[in-house]
N, C-alpha and C positions, 0 to 999 in steps of 0.2 A: 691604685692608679693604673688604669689600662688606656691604651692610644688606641682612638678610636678615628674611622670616616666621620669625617662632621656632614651632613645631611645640605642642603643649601640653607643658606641663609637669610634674615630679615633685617635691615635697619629701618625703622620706623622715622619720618622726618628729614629725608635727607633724597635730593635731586640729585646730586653726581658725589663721586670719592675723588680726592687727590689728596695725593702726600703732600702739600704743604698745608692743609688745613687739621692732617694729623698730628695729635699735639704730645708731646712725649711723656709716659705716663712716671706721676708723681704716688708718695703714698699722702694718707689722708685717713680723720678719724674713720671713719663705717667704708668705703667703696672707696678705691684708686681715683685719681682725676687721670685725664687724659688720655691716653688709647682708643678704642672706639669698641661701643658694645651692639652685640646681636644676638639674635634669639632664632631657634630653629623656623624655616618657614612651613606655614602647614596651609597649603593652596585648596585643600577640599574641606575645612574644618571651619565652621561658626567663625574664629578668629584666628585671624592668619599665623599665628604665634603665638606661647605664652606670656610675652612683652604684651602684645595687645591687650588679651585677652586681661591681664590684669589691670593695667592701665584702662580698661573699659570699666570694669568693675570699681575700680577705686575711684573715677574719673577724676583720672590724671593727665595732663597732657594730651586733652583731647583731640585738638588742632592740628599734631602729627600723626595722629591716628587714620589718616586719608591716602597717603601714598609713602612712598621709600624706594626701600632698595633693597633686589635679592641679587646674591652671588655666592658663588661657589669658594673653599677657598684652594689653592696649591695643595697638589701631593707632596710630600714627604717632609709634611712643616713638623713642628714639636709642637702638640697640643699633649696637657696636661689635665686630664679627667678627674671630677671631684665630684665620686659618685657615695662617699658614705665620710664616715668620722676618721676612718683607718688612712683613707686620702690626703686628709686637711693634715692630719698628722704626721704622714710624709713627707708635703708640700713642708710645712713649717720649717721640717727638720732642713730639708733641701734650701731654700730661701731664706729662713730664717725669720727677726721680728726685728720692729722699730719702735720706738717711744714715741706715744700719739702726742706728746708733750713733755719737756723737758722737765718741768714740776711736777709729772706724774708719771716718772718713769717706771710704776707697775702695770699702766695701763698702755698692752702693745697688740701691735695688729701685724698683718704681715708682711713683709718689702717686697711686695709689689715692684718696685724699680730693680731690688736686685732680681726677682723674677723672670727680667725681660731677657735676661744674660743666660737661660737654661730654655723658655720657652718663647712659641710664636703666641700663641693661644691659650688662655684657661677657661675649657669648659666645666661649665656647673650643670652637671642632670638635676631632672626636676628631684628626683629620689634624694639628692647629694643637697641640695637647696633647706631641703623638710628636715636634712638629719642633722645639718651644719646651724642650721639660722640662729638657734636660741644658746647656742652654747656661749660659754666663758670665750672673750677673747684670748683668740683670733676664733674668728667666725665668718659666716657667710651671711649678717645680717644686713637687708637694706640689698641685696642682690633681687631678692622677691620673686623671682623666677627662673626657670631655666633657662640661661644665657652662656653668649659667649664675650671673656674679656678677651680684644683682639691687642695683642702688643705689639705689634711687628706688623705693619702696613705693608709692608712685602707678602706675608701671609693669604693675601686677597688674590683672588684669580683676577684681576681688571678686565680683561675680554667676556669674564659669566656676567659680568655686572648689567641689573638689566632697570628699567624706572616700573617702577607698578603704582596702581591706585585699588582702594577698596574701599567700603562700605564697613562698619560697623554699629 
């Protein structure tokens, strides 16, 4: 796990941010609900981000594929890098695991909620995505690219936040 500058950002789908529409993240079988996710933005590249750019391939959600939101986020937040297996193993140990259901208490993934209590942010490199996705839970599957889970709506610079549109 190394803390890294996160690069500016891309939300796909979304005209303005405010904290009340940020919603307090839960766990859940494959991906957390609520928090808010983003993907690095890539302004001179085919597609503006790896979000897109798979989302274009798979067409998925093609309708938000047109504009969004870039922003920067605050220095001196706690982002938590998950760049290989040795990472998720950390994280784990750190946060710990939840019962994706009470009748299958072998089957766990990782507390996400208690996450929020260590970090602002968990980024996933694309390297961290490819080495994490297929393993035995807890895993990185259903993330599908390199993103960032945002937990902390404080974490957002609100003054970088800027509207864009694009083409794909």
């Amino acid at each position: 796990m190394k803390n890294i500058k996160l690069s500016t950002q891309l939300i796909t789908g979304k005209n303005f941010l405010c904290e009340k529409a940020f919603k307090v993240v839960e766990n859940d079988y494959i991906k957390p609900l609520g928090g808010l996710w983003s993907s690095t933005y890539r302004p001179n590249e085919k597609y503006p981000s790896e979000w897109v750019e798979w989302c274009s391939l798979e067409s998925f959600c093609l309708e938000r594929l047109k504009f969004g939101l870039t922003f920067e986020f605050k220095k001196n937040i706690k982002i938590l890098t998950i760049d290989n297996v040795k990472d998720l193993t950390i994280l784990k140990k750190k946060i710990g695991l939840f019962a994706i259901h009470k009748s299958l208490n072998f089957l766990k993934n990782l507390n996400y909620e208690h996450a929020c209590k260590y970090f602002d942010v968990i980024y996933l490199t694309s390297k961290g995505q490819i080495e994490t996705r297929y393993l035995e839970l807890p895993n990185f599957y259903g993330w599908d690219c390199e993103s960032c889970f945002i937990l902390n709506f404080d974490s957002i610079d609100l003054e970088s936040v800027r509207q864009i549109t694009f083409d794909v």
